[in-house]
Structure formats: C-alpha cells, structure tokens
Steps between C-alpha positions, in 0.01 A plus 500: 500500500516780781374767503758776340769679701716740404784428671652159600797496741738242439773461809828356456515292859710174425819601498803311690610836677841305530685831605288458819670173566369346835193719525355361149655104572144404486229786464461745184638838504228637515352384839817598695414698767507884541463795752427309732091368418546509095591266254667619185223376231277746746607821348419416144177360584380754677654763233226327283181523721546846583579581151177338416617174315318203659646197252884392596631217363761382711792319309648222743756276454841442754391377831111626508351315775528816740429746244174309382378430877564883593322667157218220491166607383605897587319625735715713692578683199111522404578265198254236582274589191258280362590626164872595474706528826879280581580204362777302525658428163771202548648302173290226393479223266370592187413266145863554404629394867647647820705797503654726750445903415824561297512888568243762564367522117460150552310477790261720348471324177459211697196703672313615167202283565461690906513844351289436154182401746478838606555662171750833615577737286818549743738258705705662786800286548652545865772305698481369838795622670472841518369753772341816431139682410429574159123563347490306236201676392675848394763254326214338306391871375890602391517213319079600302587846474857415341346230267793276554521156454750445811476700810858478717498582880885672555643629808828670524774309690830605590715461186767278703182245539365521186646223354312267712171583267317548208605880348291694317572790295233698311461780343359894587151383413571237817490197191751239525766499260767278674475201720794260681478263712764514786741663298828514637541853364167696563388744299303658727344422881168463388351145613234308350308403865361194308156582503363536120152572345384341195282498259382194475413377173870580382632400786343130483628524129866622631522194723395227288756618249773513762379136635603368116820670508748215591762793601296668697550519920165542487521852732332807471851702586734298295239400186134674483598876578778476300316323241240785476771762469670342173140491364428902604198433703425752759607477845471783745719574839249518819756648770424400853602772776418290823649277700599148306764268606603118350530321799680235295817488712532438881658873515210664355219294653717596873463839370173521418394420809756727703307747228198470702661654845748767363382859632403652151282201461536478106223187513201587610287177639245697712317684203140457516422551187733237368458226670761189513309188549564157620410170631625519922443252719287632814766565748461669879647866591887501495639523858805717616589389898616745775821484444530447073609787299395552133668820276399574096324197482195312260371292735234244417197361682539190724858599576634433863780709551725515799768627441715751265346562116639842293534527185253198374243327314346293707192233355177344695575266788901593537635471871816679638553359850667702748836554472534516164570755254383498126589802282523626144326142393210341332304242745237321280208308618443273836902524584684471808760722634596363793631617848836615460554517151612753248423565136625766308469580099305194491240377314282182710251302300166359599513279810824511610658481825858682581600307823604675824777721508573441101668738280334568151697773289723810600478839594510675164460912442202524278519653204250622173705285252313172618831302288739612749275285796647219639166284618446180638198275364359214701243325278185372594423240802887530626613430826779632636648305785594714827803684478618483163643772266380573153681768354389804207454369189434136602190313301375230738285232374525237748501441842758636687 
C-alpha cells in the first residue's frame, strides 16, 4: 500500500483521434504537436502539478509508442515521484484474458487496482485532447463544499456547436438536473469539458456495476452520469470561464494554434505563474538571415528561416529557405520548407519536406468560424516532390 493521497488523476490518452486523420495515422492524440514547442497531453499534465496533484495515471491505448517515450518517468512535468507521480496505464492481460478499454468507464474499471494503492478519497477524470488552464484544486473544493458525489466541469459553447458535446443542464443551486449526450436538439449550450471528480468509494462501486451491465457502452457520458441521475445522487455544475478548446478536429487544432498569435491574445502561454511544461529537445537559437522577413509569428528554437513567415506556428528545427513564403500555417517539428515554395492554410507534420517551388493549399480570407477554413494537411515524414500542387482541403498521407 501507498501512502494515502487525496486525489488521483486518471487521464483519458488512448484515443484514435480519427477526426485528425493523417496527423494521428500512427501517434495518439494526445502527443500531436502544439504552439509550436508543446504537445497536447502537456496542458493537462501540467494543469495537475501546478494544481498540486502529483499522481496521474495515464490511460494509453491507440498507437502509444510516442506518447509513452515523450511522458516517460515525468520529469519535465515534476512527476518523477518516488511515491505517486505518471504512469502509463495501457490494457493488459488480466486472469480473465486480454481486453482492449471498451469506453472511458471501462478503462477505469479496468484501472481499480492503480488507484486503490493510493487509497483517494477523490479521482479527477481528465481527457487528453484538450488545451486550456484550469486549477484543479479550487474544483476539488466546489465539489467538498457542495458534498456532491459527481463534480462536472461545463463551459458554455456557442449553441450552433453544442451538439458536438456532452450538455448539461442544472438547476439555480448550480446541481445537475439534466444531462444528453450530443443531442441533436440542445437544451442548452452548457458543455460537460469531460473532466469529473469523484468520490471514490462510490465511484469504484458505480463502475463495477456498469462493467456487469451487458447493455452498457461502458461511458461515463452515455452510461455512469446518466446512471447517477435516474438514481438522484448529487452532481454539481463547476463552470469554467477560461480559455478551453477540443482540438479534436483538424479545424480546431489549426485554430488553436492561430489562437496563440491573434492580437487580443485570448491564450496566454507566457504566464509565470502557470507554467506549461514539457519534454524539448535541446535545440540552438532560431536564425532569421538578412534578407528573411517574419510578421505575427510563434517561432520556435532551432528554426532557420530565410525567407517569408506571417501569420504562423512554427515548431523546433523548421527551415524556410529563401524564396519561399509560408503563411497562415502550422509547421511542426524538424520540417523543410524549401526554396521556392509556398504553403498556405496548411498544416505540415513532423519531418516533412515540401520540395522546391511546391504549392501546399490556397489563399483563403481567415475567418473566427474555424468550419468555414479550407486547410491543407500534410502528415508526418511527407515529401513533396519539387513543383507539385496540393490544393485546400487535401489530406496527404503518402509521398507525393
């Protein structure tokens, strides 16, 4: 036994992130890139170390070589702790065989043993997809002070959006009273953010009823929340005010990053006292030549730039040689934008190359309403031969 905690984090990281398409054909969702030095699964941990919660369970399953290599024993993150810290929670074989986590409730059924070592009186359940800066801490004391038995993160979308979540409606005490998930009609545009607290005890209880219930999805949207309502246990609203976005889709995850360089700045990364952590390689100074010109621009260490960036997100070790012209894009690690080429609305994987005087997506006015964007994704360690056109809305996964 460990010694006691009172809060366990359990992350949601294994995921197919399908909606990404090429930029998840063979790493998690979580570990995509972002803004330039990030990873995704960096905002969650690091929510949890400055919140003060140093054991994270991280729930792996689709593709997790990357992911495991980039959290390993968690020291960026200060989660290398002799007693608690990150581990990496993959499906194993137990007594009664192999199985593959069959929804989120299951993956933390299947996880009962990890958590009961350290004896919580809470579980914070969080998903690995999403960027934004929450203290979990002042969550934790809503949900003592409320004596629920659920506590439910929410943050209001735009009602034309809201069907693409979890929707919450609750009551004027701020207790739940309604919950669908992805209802085509929304009652209201309040959003479950995924990110629950639990008390544990009933919630091991909850799970291990679910796991016997052959008609069960095994989800915590679609079966345990609901499950709790019918039974009129207490679950309280915690509304979120920040900045949150589910960079599920390639729209939002383009702007999310574009997020990063807009004048009224509505992400803050350079906040001392909240810290985003993560694992970098040790790269030299970026370089801008004489004659290079960079506008409104993230721009990452170990860059070589020569010649036209605006509007951009630009990770460690990208090159621009001169005469070409990147704008309104993504560039993610180590690629290659070479002399003569153009890339618009684009999003460019790790280690790719875009050959000499290629075209990669199309002028396009930007706009708020990140649905009406028309981008082009190049997925990771592409090469695109000299001269060749890919137009907007074009999902390379092969040579070209």
């Amino acid at each position: 036994m460990f010694a006691k905690k009172e809060c366990v984090a359990m992350l949601l990281a294994g995921g197919q992130g399908s909606r990404l398409q090429a930029l998840t054909k063979n790493i998690a969702k979580p570990a995509v890139q972002f803004g330039g030095k990030y990873r995704i699964i960096d905002f969650p941990l690091s929510n949890c170390i400055n919140s003060g919660i140093d054991t994270v369970g991280v729930l792996t399953q689709y593709s997790p070589l990357v992911l495991n290599e980039y959290v390993g024993a968690g020291q960026p993150w200060d989660l290398d702790r002799l007693y608690g810290g990150v581990h990496i929670l993959p499906p194993y074989q137990s007594s009664h065989g192999a199985s593959w986590y069959a929804g989120t409730a299951n993956a933390i059924y299947q996880n009962i043993n990890f958590v009961d070592r350290y004896d919580p009186d809470y579980v914070l359940i969080l998903s690995g997809d999403h960027i934004y800066k929450m203290n979990y801490d002042k969550m934790i004391r809503c949900h003592k002070e409320s004596s629920s038995d659920c506590t439910i993160a929410a943050f209001e979308v735009p009602k034309e959006e809201a069907s693409r979540f979890g929707i919450v409606c609750c009551d004027e005490s701020g207790f739940v009273c309604k919950f669908e998930e992805k209802p085509k009609n929304p009652s209201s545009n309040l959003a479950s953010m995924g990110i629950y607290i639990f008390n544990w005890k009933l919630l091991k209880k909850l799970l291990q009823k679910d796991d016997a219930d052959q008609n069960s999805s095994k989800d915590f949207g679609k079966d345990i929340i609901p499950k709790m309502l019918k039974n009129k246990l207490k679950l309280k609203v915690y509304p979120f005010k920040g900045y949150w976005k589910d960079v599920g889709t390639i729209e939002s995850l383009f702007d999310a990053n574009i997020d990063l360089i807009k004048d009224e700045n509505p992400f803050n990364l350079y906040n001392p006292s909240w810290k985003i952590y993560t694992r970098s390689a040790v790269k030299p100074p970026q370089y801008i030549g004489k004659k290079a010109k960079v506008l409104n621009s993230l721009v990452t260490e170990g860059c070589q730039i020569d010649g036209d960036v605006s509007f951009c997100v630009l990770s460690p070790g990208v090159v621009v040689e001169k005469g070409a012209s990147v704008k309104n894009s993504v560039i993610m690690s180590n690629s290659t934008i070479k002399a003569g080429a153009t890339v618009n609305y684009s999003i460019i994987g790790e280690n790719c190359v875009i050959g000499e005087n290629s075209v990669v997506g199309e002028p396009n006015q930007y706009e708020d309403n990140a649905s009406n964007l028309e981008i082009a994704v190049i997925g990771p360690n592409i090469k695109i031969k000299a001269g060749e056109n890919i137009k907007s809305k074009s999902m390379i996964e092969k040579d070209v």
